[in-house]
C-alpha positions in Angstrom: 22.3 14.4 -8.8 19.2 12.9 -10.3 15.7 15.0 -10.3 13.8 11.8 -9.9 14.6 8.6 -8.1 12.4 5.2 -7.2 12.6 2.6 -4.7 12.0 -0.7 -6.2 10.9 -2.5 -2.5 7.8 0.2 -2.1 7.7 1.0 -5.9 7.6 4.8 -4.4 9.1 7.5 -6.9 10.6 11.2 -6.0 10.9 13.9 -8.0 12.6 16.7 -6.2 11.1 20.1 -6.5 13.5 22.7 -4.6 16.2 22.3 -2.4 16.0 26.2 -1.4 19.5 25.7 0.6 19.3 24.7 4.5 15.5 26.4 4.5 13.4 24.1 2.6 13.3 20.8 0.5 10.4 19.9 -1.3 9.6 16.3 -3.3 6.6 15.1 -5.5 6.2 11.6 -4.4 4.3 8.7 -6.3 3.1 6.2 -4.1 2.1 2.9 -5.4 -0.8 0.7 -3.6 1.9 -1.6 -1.1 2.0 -3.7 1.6 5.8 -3.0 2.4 6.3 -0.2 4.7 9.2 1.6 5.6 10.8 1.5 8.8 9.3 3.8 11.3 11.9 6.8 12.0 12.1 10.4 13.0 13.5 13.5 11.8 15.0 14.9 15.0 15.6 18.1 14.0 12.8 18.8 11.3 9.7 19.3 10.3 8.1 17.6 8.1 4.5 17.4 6.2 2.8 16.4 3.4 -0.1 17.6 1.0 -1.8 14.8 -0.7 -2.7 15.7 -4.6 -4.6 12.6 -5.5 -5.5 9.1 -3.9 -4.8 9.1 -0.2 -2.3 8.0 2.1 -2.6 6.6 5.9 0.4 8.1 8.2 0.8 6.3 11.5 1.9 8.8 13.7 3.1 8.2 17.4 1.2 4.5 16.7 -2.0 6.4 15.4 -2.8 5.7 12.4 -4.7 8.7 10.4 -5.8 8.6 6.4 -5.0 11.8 4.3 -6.9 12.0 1.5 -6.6 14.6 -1.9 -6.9 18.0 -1.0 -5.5 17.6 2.6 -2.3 18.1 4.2 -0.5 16.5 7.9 2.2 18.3 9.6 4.6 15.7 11.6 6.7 17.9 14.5 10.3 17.6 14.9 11.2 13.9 16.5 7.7 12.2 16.0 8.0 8.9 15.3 6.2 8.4 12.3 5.8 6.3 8.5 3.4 6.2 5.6 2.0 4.1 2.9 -0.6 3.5 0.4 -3.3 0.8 1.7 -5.7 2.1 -1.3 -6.2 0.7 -5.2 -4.5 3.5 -7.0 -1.6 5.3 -6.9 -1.2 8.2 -4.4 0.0 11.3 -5.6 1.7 14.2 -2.5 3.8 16.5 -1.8 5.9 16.6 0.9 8.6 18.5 2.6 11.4 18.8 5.2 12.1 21.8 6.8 15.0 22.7 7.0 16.2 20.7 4.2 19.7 19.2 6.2 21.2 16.3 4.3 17.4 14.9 3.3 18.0 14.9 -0.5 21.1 13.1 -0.2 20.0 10.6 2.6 16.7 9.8 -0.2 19.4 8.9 -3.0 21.5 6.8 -0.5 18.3 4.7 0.6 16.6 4.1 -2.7 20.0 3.2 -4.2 20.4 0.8 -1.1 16.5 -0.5 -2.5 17.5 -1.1 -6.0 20.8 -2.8 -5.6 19.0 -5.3 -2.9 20.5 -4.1 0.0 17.6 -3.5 2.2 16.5 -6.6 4.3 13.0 -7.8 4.3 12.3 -5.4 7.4 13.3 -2.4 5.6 16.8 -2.1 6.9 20.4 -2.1 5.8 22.9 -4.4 6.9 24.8 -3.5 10.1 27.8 -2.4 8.5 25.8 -0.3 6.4 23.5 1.2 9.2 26.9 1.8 10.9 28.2 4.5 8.3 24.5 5.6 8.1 24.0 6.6 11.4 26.6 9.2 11.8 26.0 10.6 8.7 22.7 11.0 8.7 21.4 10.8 11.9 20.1 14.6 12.0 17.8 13.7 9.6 16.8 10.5 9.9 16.8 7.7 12.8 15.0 4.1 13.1 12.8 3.7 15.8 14.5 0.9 16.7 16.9 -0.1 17.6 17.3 3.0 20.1 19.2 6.0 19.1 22.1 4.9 21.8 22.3 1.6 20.5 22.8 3.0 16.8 25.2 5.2 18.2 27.3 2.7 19.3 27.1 0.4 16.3 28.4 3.2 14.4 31.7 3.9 17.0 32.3 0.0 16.8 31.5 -1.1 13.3 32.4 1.8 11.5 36.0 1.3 10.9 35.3 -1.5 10.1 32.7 -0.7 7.1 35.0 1.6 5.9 37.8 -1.2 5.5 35.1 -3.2 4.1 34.7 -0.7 1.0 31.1 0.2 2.9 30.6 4.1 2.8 28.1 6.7 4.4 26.4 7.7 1.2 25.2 5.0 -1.3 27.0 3.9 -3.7 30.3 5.1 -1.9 31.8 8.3 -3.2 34.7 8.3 -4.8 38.0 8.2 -2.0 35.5 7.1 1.1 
């Protein structure tokens, strides 16, 4: 597994510190000045946070949006919708972290991998047929806002199957024998 990874739509880079088992993962993030944002989501089952190390970085929590500049940390509860970007005129430096660390790593690699080989649409999103192997596989990390969690849910009973016959997998690019 890489170390560092980037996602060509945001220009945002990862470098991941420690994965210290279930407990705790922690990334060094670089985040480019952008108007693309990514979806808003929630990490049902985690908490997450950041520490910004240089530049700043606005995080619209619960529809609030709230600037974090160097020096200063946010803590975002378990299941707080949430998302973040870079609205300034140099790159923002931060690191963040999920605890516990769940799947988080791996769902990272799947998404920016989905960003470099074009796969995200212009809202931020995989295909259906992606977001249907997705879903399962990661939703006790991660979920979309919308569409709502039942409706994800579903698309992932329905379409799966069909994804899978479709050479689509849950992580990004498909493992070998998915």
């Amino acid at each position: 597994m890489p170390d560092a990874i980037q996602n060509p739509r945001t220009g945002q880079q990862m470098v991941f510190l420690n994965h210290d088992g279930d407990a705790l993962l922690e990334v060094e993030t670089t985040n480019p000045p952008t108007a693309e944002r990514e979806p808003e989501h929630v990490h049902p089952r985690q908490e997450s946070g950041a520490r910004v190390t240089s530049g700043a970085l606005v995080f619209e929590i619960d529809g609030v949006p709230q600037r974090v500049a160097a020096g200063e940390s946010i803590v975002i509860p378990a299941n707080t919708a949430h998302r973040f970007w870079n609205d300034g005129d140099e790159d923002a430096r931060a690191v963040q972290w999920f605890r516990p660390a769940l799947k988080t790593r791996s769902f990272f690699e799947t998404w920016f991998a989905l960003a470099r080989d074009g796969a995200l649409g212009a809202d931020g999103m995989p295909g259906r047929l992606q977001l249907a192997l997705l879903v399962p596989e990661f939703g006790t990390e991660v979920r979309p806002v919308s569409p709502p969690w039942p409706v994800l849910r579903l698309l992932g009973v329905v379409l799966g199957p069909v994804a899978r016959l479709r050479g689509y997998g849950a992580t990004y690019p498909p493992a070998a024998g998915t």
